[in-house]
C-alpha positions in Angstrom: 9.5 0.5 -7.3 8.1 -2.9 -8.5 7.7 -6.1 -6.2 10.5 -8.0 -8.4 13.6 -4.7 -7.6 12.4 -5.0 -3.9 13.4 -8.3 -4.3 16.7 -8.0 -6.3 17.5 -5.3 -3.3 15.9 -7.6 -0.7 16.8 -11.1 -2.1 15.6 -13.2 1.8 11.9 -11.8 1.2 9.5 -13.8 -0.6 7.2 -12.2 -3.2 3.9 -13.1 -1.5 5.5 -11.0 1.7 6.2 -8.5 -0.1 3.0 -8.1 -1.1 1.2 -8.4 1.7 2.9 -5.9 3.5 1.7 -3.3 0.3 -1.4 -4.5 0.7 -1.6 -3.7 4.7 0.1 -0.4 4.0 -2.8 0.4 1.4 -5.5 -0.4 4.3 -4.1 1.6 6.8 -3.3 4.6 4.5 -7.2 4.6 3.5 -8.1 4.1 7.6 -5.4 7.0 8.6 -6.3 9.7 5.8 -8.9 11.9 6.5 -11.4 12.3 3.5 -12.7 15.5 2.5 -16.7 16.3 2.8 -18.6 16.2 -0.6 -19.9 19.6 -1.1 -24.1 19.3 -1.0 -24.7 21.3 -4.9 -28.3 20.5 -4.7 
């Protein structure tokens, strides 16, 4: 879904809210998942 149908489905949002609230979600996904261990092949 792109910024401009959230806002034909949403029309009282503004873009740059929109936005910013993907942006957060991004950041906390990264902070929440666990990342797997690089295996040492040395």
């Amino acid at each position: 879904m792109t910024v401009a149908e959230i806002l034909l489905d949403f029309p009282t949002l503004e873009e740059n809210a929109v936005r910013a609230v993907i942006a957060f979600a991004v950041v906390s996904t990264e902070q929440d998942l666990p990342v797997q261990a690089v295996p040492n092949i040395a």
